[in-house]
C-alpha positions in Angstrom: -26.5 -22.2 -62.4 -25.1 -23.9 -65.1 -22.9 -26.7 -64.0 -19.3 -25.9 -65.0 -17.7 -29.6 -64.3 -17.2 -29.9 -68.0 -16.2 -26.6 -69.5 -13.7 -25.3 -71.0 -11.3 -22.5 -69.7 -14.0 -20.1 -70.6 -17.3 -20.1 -69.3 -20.5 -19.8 -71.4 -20.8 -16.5 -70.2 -17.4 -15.0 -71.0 -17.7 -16.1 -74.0 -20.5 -14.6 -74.9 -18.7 -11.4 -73.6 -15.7 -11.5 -75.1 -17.5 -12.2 -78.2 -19.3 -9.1 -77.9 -23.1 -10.9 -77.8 -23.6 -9.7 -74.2 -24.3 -6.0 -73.5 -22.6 -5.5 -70.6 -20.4 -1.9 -69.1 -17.1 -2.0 -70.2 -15.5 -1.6 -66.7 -17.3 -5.5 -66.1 -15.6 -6.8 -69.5 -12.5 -5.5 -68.2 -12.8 -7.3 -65.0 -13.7 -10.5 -67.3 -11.0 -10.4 -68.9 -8.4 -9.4 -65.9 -10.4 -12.9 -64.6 -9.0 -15.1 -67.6 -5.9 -13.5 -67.3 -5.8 -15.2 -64.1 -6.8 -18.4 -65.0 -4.3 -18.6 -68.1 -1.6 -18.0 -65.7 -3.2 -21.2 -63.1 -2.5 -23.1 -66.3 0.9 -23.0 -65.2 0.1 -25.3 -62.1 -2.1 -27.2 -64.2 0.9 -28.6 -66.5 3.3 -29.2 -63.7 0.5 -31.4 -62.3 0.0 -33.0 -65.5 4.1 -33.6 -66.3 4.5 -35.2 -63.1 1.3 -37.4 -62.7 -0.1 -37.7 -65.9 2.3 -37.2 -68.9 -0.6 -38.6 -71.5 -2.9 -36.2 -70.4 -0.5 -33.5 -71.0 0.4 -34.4 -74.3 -3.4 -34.3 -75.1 -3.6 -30.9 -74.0 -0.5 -29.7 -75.7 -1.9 -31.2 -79.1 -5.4 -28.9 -78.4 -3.3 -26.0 -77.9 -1.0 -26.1 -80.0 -3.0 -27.2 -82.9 -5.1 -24.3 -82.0 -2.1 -21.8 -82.3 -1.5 -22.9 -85.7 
């Protein structure tokens, strides 16, 4: 298995899928993706966390993200 400790919100795996480089039914991409759905909205916890513990690790990850939007 590979070890997921330092990955980002997708694994290797989905994205490979959501690329479209793995042949796989579309009723499992759909359940992929429903699965990120759900860890999108965990972010949510995530940042809370972050704003009250660790405000400079927050503004990293808004910088990532929102750099990425652009």
């Amino acid at each position: 298995m590979v070890d997921d400790q330092y990955r980002g919100l997708l694994t290797e795996r989905e994205r490979e899928i959501l690329r479209g480089d793995a042949d796989v039914s579309d009723n499992y991409r759909y359940r992929v993706v429903s699965r990120i759905r759900t860890k999108i909205e965990n972010v949510d916890e995530d940042i809370e966390i972050l704003a009250e513990n660790k405000e400079d690790l927050l503004q990293e990850l808004r910088e990532v993200v929102c750099e990425s939007a652009d």
